[in-house]
TORPA-121657 format. One line per 4 residues: their letters; for each residue x, y, z of N, C-alpha, C. Coordinates in steps of 0.05 Angstrom, whole numbers. Layout:
REM TORPA-121657
a	X,Y,Z,X,Y,Z,X,Y,Z | ... .
//
This chain:
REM TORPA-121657
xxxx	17,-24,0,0,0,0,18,25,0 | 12,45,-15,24,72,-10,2,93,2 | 12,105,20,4,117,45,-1,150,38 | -25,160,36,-25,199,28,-7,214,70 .
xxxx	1,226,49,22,250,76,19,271,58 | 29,297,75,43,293,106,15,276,123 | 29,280,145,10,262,172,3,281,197 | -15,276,202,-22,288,234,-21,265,259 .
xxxx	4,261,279,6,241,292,-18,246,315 | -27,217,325,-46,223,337,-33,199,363 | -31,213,385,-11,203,409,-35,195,424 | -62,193,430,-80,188,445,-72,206,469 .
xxxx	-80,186,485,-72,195,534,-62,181,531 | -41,168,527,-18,141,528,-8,161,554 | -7,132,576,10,138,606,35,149,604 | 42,125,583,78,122,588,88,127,558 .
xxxx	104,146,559,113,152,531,121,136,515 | 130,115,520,140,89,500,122,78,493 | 86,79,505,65,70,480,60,92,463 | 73,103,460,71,123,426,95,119,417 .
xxxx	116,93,413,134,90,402,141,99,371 | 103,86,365,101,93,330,102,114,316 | 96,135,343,83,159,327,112,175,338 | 130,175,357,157,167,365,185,168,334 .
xxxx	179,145,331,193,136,309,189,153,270 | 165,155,277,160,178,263,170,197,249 | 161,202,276,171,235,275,199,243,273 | 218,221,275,246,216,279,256,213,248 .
xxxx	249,201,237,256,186,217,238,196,191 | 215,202,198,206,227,176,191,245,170 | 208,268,192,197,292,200,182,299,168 | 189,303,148,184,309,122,164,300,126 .
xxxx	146,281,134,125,272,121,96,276,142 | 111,290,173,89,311,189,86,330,182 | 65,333,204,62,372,195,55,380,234 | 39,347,253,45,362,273,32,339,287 .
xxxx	24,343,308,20,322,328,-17,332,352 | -31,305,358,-61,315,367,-60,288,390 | -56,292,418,-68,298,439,-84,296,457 | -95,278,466,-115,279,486,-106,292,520 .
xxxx	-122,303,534,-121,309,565,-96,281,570 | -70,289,595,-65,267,606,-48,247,588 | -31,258,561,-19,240,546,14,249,559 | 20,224,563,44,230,564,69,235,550 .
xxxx	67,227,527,83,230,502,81,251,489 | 106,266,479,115,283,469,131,281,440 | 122,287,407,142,283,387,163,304,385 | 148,331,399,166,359,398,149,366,378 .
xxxx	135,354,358,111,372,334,96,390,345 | 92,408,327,71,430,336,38,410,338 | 28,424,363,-1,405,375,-20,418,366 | -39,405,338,-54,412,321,-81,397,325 .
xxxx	-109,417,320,-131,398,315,-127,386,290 | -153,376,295,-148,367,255,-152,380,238 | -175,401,240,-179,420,223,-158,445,223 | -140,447,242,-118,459,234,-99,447,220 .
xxxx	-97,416,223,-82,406,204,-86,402,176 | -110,398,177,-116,393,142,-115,415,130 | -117,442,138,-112,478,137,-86,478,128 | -61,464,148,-36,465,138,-23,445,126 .
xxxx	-49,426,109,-34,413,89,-41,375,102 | -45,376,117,-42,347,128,-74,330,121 | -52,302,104,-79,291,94,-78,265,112 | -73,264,124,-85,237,147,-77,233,173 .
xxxx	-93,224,188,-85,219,217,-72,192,222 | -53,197,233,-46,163,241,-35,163,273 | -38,141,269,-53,128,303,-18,124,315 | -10,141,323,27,136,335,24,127,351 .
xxxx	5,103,362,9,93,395,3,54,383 | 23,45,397,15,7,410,10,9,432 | -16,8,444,-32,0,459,-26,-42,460 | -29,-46,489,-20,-74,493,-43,-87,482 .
xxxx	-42,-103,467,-56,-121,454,-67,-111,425 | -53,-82,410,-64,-77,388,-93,-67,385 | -115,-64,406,-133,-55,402,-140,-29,403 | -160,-15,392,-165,12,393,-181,19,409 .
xxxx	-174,40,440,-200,42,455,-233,51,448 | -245,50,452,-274,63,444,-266,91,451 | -259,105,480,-260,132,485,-232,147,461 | -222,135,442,-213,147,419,-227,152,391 .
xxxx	-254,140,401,-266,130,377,-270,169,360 | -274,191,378,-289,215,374,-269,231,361 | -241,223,368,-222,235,360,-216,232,330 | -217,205,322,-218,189,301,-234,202,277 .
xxxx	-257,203,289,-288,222,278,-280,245,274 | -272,257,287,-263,285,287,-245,293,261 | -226,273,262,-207,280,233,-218,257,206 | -238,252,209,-251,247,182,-270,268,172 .
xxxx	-281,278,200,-288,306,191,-280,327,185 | -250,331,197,-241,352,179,-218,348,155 | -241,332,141,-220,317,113,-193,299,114 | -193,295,133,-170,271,131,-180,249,131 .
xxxx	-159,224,111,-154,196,114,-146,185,150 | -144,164,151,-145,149,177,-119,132,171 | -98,122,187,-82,115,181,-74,93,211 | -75,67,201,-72,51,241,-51,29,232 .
xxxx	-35,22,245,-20,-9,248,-24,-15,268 | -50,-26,276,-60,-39,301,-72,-66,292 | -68,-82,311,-89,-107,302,-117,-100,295 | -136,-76,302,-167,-80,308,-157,-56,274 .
xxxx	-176,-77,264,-185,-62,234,-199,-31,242 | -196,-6,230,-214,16,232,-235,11,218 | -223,-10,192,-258,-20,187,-276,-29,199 | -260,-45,223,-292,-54,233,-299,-42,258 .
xxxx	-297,-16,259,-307,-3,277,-334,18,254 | -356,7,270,-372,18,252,-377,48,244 | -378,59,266,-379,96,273,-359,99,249 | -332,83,249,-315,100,242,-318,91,202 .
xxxx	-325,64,209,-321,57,182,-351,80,162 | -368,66,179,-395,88,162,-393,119,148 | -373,133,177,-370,162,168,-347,165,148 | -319,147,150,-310,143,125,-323,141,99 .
xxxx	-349,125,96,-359,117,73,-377,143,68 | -394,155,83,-415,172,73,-398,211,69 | -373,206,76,-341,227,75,-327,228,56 | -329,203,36,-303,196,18,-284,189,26 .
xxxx	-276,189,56,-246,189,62,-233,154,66 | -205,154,60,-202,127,63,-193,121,91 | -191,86,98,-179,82,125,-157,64,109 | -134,69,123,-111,39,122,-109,31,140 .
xxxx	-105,10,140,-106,-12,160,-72,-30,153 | -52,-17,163,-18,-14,155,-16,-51,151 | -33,-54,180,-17,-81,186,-34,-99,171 | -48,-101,155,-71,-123,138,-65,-113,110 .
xxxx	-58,-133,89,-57,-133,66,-82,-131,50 | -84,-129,26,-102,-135,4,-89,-153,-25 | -65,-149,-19,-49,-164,-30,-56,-185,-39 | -45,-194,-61,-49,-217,-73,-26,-241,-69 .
xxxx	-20,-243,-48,19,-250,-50,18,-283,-64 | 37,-289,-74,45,-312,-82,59,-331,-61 | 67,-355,-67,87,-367,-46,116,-359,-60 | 131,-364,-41,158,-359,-52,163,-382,-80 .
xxxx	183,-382,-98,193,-386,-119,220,-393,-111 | 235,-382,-96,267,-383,-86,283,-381,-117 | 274,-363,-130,293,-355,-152,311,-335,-147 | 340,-325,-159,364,-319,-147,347,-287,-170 .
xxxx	344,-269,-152,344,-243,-172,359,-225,-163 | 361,-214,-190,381,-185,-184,379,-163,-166 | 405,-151,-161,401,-133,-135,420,-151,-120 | 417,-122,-97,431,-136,-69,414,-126,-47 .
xxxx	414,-153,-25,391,-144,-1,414,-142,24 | 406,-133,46,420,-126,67,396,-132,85 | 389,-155,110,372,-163,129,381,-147,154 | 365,-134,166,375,-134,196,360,-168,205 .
xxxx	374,-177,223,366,-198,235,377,-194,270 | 359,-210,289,374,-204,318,374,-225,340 | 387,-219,364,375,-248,385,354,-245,397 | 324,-222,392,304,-219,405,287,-195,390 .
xxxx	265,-195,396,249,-169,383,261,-152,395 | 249,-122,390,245,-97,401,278,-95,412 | 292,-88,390,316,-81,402,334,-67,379 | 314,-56,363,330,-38,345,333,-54,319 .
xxxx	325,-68,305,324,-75,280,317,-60,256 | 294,-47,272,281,-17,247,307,2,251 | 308,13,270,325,40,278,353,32,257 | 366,13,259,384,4,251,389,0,218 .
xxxx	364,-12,204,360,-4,185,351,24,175 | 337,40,182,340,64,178,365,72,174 | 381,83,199,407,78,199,420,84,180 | 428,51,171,446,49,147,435,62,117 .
xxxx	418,47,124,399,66,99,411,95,88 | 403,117,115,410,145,106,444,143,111 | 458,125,120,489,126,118,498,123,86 | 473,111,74,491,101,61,475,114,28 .
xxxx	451,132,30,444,153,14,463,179,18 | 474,184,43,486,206,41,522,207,35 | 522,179,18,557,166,4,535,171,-20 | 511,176,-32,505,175,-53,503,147,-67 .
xxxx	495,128,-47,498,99,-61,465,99,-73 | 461,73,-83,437,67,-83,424,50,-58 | 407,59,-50,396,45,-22,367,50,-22 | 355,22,-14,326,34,-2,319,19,15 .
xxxx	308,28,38,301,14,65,269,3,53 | 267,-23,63,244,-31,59,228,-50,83 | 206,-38,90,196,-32,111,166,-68,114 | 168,-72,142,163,-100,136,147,-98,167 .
xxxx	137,-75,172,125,-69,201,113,-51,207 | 88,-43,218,71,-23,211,88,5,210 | 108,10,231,118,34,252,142,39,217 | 149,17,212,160,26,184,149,28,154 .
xxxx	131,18,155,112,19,135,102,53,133 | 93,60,157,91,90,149,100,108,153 | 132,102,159,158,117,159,153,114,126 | 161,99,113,170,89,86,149,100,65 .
xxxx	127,106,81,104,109,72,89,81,45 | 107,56,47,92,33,37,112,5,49 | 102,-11,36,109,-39,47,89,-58,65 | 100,-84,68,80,-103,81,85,-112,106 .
xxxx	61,-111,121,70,-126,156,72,-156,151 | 97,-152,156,106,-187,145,93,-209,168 | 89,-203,193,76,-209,226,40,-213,214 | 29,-204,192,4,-203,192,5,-222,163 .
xxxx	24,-232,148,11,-250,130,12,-271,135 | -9,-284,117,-10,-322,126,6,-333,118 | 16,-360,141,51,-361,141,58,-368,117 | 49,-380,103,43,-394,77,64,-379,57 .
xxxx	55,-354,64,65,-331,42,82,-311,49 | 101,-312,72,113,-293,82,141,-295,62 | 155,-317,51,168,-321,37,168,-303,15 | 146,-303,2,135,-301,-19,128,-264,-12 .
xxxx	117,-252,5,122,-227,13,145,-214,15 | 166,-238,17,194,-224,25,200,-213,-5 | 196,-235,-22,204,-224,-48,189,-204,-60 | 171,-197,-51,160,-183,-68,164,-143,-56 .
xxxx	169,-155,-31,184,-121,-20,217,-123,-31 | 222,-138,-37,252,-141,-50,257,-145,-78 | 249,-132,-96,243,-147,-125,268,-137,-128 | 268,-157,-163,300,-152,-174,297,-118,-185 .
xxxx	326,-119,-184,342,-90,-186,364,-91,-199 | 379,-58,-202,399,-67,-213,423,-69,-193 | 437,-76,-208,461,-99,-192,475,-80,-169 | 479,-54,-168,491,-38,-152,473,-29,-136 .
xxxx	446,-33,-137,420,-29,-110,418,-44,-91 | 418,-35,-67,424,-53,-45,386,-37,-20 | 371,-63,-18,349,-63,-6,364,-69,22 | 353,-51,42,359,-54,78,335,-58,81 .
xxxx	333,-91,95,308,-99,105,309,-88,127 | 280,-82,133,278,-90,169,268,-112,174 | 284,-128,198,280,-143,212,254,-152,230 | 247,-170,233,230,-176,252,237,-202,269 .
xxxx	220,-196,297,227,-211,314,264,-238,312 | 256,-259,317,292,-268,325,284,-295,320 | 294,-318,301,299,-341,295,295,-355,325 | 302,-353,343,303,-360,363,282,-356,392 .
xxxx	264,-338,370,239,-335,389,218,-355,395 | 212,-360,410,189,-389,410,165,-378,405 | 156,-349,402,132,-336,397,138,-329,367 | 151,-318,350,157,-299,333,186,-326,320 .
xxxx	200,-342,320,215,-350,304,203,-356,273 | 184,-366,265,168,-369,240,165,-345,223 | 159,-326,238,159,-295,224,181,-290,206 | 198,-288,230,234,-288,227,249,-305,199 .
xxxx	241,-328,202,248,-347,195,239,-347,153 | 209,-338,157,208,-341,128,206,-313,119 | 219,-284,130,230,-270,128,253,-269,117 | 272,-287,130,303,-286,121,305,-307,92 .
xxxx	289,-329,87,285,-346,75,275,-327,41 | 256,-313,40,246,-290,20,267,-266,18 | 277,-264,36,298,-230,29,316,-257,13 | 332,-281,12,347,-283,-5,374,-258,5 .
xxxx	380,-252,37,395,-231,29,425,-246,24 | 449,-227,17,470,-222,16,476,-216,37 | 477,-204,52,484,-194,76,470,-191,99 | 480,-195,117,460,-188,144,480,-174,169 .
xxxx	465,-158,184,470,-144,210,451,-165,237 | 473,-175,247,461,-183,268,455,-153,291 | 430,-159,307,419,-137,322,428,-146,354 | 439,-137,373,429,-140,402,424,-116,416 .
xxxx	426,-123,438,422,-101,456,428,-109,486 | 453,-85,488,474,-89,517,460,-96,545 | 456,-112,561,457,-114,585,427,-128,576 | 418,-135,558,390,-162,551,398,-191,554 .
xxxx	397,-197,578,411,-237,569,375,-253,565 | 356,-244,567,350,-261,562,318,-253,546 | 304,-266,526,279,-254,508,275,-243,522 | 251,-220,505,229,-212,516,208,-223,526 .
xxxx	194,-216,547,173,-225,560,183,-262,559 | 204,-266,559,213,-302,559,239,-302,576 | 234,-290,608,259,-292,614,270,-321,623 | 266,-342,619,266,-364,622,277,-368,592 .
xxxx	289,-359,576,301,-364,548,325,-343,547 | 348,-357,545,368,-337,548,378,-331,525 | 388,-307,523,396,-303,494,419,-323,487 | 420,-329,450,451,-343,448,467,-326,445 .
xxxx	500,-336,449,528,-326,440,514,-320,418 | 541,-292,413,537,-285,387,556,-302,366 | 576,-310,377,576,-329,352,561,-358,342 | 545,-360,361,528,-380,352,504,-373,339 .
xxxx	490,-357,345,476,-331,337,480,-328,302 | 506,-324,292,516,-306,266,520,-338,245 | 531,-364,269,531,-385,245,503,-399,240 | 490,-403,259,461,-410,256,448,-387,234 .
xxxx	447,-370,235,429,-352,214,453,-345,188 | 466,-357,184,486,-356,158,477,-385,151 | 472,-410,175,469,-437,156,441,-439,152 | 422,-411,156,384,-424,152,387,-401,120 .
xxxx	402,-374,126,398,-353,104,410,-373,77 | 426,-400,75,440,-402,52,421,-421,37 | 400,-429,54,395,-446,41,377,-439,19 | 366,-397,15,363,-391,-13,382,-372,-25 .
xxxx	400,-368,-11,430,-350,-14,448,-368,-8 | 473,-385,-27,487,-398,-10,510,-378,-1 | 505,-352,-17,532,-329,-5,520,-321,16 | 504,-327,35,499,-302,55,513,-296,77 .
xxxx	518,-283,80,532,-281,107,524,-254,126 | 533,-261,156,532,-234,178,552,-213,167 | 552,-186,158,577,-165,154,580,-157,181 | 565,-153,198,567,-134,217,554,-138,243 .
xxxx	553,-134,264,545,-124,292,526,-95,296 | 496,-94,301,483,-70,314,485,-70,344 | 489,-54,351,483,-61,383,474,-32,401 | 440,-42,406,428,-15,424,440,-11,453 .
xxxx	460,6,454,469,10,479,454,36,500 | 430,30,490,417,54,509,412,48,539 | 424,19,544,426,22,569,448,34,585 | 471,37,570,499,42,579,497,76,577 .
xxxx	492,94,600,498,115,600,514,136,586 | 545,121,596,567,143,580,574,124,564 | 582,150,546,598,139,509,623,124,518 | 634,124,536,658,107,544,643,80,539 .
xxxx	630,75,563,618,46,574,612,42,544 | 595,48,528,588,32,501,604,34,488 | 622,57,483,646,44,460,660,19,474 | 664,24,499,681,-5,507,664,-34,503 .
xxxx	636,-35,512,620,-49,500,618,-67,472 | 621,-48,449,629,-48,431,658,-54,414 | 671,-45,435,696,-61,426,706,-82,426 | 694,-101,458,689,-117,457,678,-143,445 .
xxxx	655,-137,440,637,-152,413,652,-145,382 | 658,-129,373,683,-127,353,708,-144,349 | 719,-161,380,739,-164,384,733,-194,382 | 718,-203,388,696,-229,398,693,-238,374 .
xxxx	683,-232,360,674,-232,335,684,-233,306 | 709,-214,305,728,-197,284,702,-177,263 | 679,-173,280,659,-156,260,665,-129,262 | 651,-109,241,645,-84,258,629,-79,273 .
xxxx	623,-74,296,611,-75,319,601,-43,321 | 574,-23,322,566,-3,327,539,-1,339 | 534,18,352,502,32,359,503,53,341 | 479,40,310,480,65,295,472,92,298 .
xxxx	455,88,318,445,105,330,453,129,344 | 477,122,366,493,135,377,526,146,359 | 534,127,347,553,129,331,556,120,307 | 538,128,293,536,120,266,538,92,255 .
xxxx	537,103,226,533,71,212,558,69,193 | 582,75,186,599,86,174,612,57,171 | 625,28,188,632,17,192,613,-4,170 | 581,-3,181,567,-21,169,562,-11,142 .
xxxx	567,12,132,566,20,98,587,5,98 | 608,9,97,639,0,92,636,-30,81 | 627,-47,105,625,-79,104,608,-86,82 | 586,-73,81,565,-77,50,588,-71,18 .
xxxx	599,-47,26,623,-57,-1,643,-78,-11 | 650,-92,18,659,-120,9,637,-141,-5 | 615,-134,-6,594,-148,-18,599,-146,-51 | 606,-175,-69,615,-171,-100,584,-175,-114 .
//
């Protein structure tokens, strides 16, 4: 799907600022494509956007609202329902990567229909997808892959991405998750198709190219997840990539919400997902090390962090985030 912007983020009353991660990430990654941010009494999250109704937004250009909050379990409250209403009435599209369809909320779907306005629904296809083929096509892909969800797989692709537009290469980040889907403003929630076809999704956010274009997946969830490994799995299996960035994150030993599952070594980690990626790439390999050190305070503690895992490894080891991606452009040029 391709997505109408700019956008008006819509943060709800979220408690805790990290449930507006989406609308968060955003605003980070593509301010170009806001114009400002809407609010309820009691929200605790902040993008730094100017705080607009809707009808001031659609005044200054903004053609849809999108929903910048994960709420636990993906659903949409009812006491948001008015807000929702509100910016279909003042001419905007609807824009959600939530589990609960905006279609099937009736209020919202009806006044869409008798408005003209559209809803997307980020995380549900219409797609037609095929199964995978496992044919070798042109181009070059670059996977983030990691030892757990939620630990910087998007950020990281991003990342390299603009590291590696601003060497003037050819690059395009391709987006496989709602929170990047409408960064990217298109692509498919690889987490929402039937497993059948996730393969077959991979290729089709990755089509052939020419030989010096290099696609930065984002990642989802971790081969090694007992909730999410399948995702993962026919993810890496469809990118067909060339290259991969393994993802962690400093001071995590063990999943999310699975602390009874400990993370693996990273070198066990980098040969396991080099011997599942070959079996539709037999070149694939790990280039590189991400590593979210946002737990490590000072830039000492994580560069030493980092040097470490560099040393462990013989990879380039970085938090693109904190210190760039310069290392992991580099390693994608040993790619023939």
């Amino acid at each position: 799907m391709t997505l109408p912007s700019p956008y008006l983020l819509f943060l709800g009353d979220v408690a805790e600022a990290n449930r507006a991660k989406t609308g968060l990430g955003i605003a980070h990654w593509a301010p170009d494509r806001c114009i400002g941010q809407n609010r309820m009494p009691g929200c605790a999250a902040d993008t730094g956007l100017p705080d607009l109704t809707p009808q001031a937004a659609a005044a200054a250009g903004a053609k849809a609202l999108v929903s910048g909050v994960a709420p636990q379990g993906g659903a949409i409250p009812e006491h948001w329902h008015p807000a929702l209403l509100a910016a279909l009435d003042a001419g905007l599209d609807l824009i959600s990567g939530m589990h609960t369809r905006l279609s099937d909320i009736q209020p919202v779907a009806e006044t869409a229909k008798s408005l003209g306005r559209r809803l997307f629904d980020v995380r549900h296809t219409d797609l037609d997808i095929p199964s995978a083929n496992g044919l070798k096509r042109p181009g070059k892909r670059c996977l983030m892959v990691g030892l757990d969800s939620a630990l910087g797989k998007k950020w990281a692709a991003l990342a390299l991405t603009q590291e590696m537009k601003s060497r003037g290469e050819n690059a395009t980040f391709r987006a496989t998750g709602q929170t990047g889907i409408i960064i990217a403003g298109q692509g498919i929630a690889i987490d929402a198709v039937v497993a059948d076809f996730i393969a077959g999704a991979a290729e089709i956010l990755s089509p052939s190219n020419d030989h010096d274009h290099w696609d930065i997946i984002e990642g989802q969830g971790s081969i090694f997840h007992g909730a999410y490994g399948g995702v993962s799995l026919g993810l890496l299996h469809g990118s067909q990539p060339d290259a991969m960035v393994l993802c962690a994150h400093a001071g995590r030993t063990h999943l999310e919400l699975l602390p009874h599952i400990a993370h693996r070594p990273l070198g066990q980690a980098i040969s396991v997902h080099e011997q599942l990626a070959r079996i539709t790439n037999p070149a694939a390999t790990v280039v590189g090390i991400s590593v979210n050190t946002s737990s490590l305070k000072a830039d000492d503690a994580a560069r030493a962090h980092l040097d470490k895992i560099a040393h462990e490894t013989g990879l380039p080891t970085t938090d693109p985030i904190r210190f760039g991606c310069a290392e992991l452009a580099n390693a994608l040029q040993t790619i023939i």
